[in-house]
N, C-alpha and C positions, 0 to 999 in steps of 0.2 A: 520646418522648424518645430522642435519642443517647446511646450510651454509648460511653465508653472500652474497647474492645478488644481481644487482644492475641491473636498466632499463637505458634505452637511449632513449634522443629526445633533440636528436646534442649534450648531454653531458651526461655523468654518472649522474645517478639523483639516490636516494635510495631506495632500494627495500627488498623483508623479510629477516628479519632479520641484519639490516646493523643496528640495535641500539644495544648496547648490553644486555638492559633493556630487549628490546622485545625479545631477543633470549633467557635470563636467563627464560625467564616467561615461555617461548614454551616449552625449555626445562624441567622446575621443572614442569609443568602440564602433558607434555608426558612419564614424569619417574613415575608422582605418576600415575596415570592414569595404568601403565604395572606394577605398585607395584614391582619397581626395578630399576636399574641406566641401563636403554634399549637404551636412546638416549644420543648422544654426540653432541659436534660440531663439524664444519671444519671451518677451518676459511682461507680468502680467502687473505693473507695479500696484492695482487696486487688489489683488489676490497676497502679494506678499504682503499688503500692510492688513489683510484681514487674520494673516496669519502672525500677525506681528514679529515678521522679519524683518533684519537689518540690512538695508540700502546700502551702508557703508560698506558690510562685509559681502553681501550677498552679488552685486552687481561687481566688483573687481575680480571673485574668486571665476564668474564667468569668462571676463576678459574679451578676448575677440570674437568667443563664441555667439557673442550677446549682438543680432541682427534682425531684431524686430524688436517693436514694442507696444504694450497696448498701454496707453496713459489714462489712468480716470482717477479718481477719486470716490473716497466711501465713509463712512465712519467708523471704521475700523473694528465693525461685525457684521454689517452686508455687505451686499455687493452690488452700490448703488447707480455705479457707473456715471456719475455726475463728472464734472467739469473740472480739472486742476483748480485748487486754492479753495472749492466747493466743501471738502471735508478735512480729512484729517492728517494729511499727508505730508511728509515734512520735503516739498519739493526741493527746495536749495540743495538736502542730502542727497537728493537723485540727481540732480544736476553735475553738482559737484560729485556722485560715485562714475557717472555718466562721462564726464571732463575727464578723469582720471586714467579713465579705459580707452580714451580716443572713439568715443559711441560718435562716429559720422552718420548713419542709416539716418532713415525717417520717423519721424514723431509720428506715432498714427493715436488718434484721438479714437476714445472708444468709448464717446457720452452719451450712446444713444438712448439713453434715460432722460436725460435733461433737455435734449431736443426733443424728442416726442410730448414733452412737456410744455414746452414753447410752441406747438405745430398745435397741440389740442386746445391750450388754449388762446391764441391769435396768431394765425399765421401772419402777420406781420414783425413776429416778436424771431421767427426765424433768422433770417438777416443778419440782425443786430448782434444776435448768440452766436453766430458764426465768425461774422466780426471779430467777436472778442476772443473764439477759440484758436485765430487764426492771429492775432495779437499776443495772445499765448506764448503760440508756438513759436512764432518768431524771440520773442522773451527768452524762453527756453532754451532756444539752440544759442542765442548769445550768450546765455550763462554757462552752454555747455562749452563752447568754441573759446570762451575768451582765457 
């Protein structure tokens, strides 16, 4: 899989594939190329919103290309890797761009900022944050599915 990208020099600035133009193109050239549907994407939704892209546009123009995902949350100038509803991210729009494209794949959580945070200090607070990432998820895919 391709993913959406992104450089720094003192801010998120864009890097490959953070247009979705350019990644449809990477993509339909590396699938004819392997004479078969070999490449996907991942799409990084805490990178696009560092980059202050549109969910609405950017996740349909993908379409079925779109077979991974990395889900976190930031404030929308790092890249903080926290937890959905954590920062700034307008999930419902990812959901609903998500619904629209028939995204069946898997939700892969990618907060391992925010656990290492709960691991250093109590590991008993592990658990609980897992709990709820997994309460999430479930969340999630019903907004996606329904």
């Amino acid at each position: 899989c391709l993913e959406n990208l992104f450089g720094w020099s003192g801010m998120a600035t864009e890097g490959f594939c953070c247009d979705a133009s350019e990644a449809v193109r990477w993509l339909d050239d590396l699938n004819e190329k392997a004479g078969r549907k070999a490449f996907g994407f991942c799409l990084d939704v805490g990178h696009l919103q560092l980059l202050h892209k549109d969910f609405r546009t950017f996740i349909p123009a993908l379409g079925d290309r779109l077979v991974c995902l990395h889900l976190h949350d930031n404030d929308a100038v790092h890249d903080q890797h926290v937890a959905p509803l954590s920062g700034t991210i307008r999930w419902k729009q990812v959901c609903d761009a998500l619904k629209e494209i028939g995204y069946a794949y898997d939700l892969s959580f990618e907060t391992f900022m925010q656990a290492r945070k709960a691991l250093w200090f109590d590991e008993s607070l592990v658990l609980p944050w897992l709990t709820v990432m997994a309460k999430t998820a479930q969340c999630m895919r019903k907004k996606i599915e329904e």
